[in-house]
N, C-alpha and C positions, 0 to 999 in steps of 0.2 A: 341464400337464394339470389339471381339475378333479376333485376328489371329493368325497365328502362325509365330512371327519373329525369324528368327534362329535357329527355332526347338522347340525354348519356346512359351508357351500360354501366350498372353499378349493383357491386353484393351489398344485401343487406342483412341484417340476424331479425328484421322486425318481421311480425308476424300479422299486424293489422295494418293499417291507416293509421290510427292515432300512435302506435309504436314507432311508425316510421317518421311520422313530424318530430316527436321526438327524439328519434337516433338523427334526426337533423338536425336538434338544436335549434328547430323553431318552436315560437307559442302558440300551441296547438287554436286558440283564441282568434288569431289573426289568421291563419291559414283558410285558403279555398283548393280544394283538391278534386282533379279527373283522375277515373282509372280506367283507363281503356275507351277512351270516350265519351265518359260519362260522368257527371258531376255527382260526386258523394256529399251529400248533406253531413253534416258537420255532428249532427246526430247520429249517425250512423260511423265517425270513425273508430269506436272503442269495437264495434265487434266485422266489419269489415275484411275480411282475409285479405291480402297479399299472394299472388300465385306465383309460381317461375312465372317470367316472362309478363306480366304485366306491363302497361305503360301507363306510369304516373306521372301525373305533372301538378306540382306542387306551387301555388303563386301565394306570396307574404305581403298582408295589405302595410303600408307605409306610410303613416298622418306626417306632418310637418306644415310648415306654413311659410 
């Protein structure tokens, strides 16, 4: 299916929110996700759907010092 993560057009095979942090190869732990405007609680990514056309926007929190 396509969506729009980040602004970019991209297929994906995932079928939820937490499938999709994961075909991204981030930790689903550190992730803060909108989908369509709206911030998904982190609770909520395992049952979540992904639609055609969605717009996610995926941000990775980043500690350092």
């Amino acid at each position: 299916m396509q969506i729009q993560l980040n602004g970019e057009a991209r297929d994906v095979a995932a079928d939820t929110i937490q499938a999709l942090v994961l075909e991204c190869g981030l930790d689903p732990r550190k992730v803060a996700v909108e989908r369509n405007l709206e911030i998904v609680p982190r609770s909520l990514h395992p049952t979540t759907a992904l639609a055609e056309g969605d717009r996610i926007e995926l941000v990775q929190f980043v500690g350092g010092g």
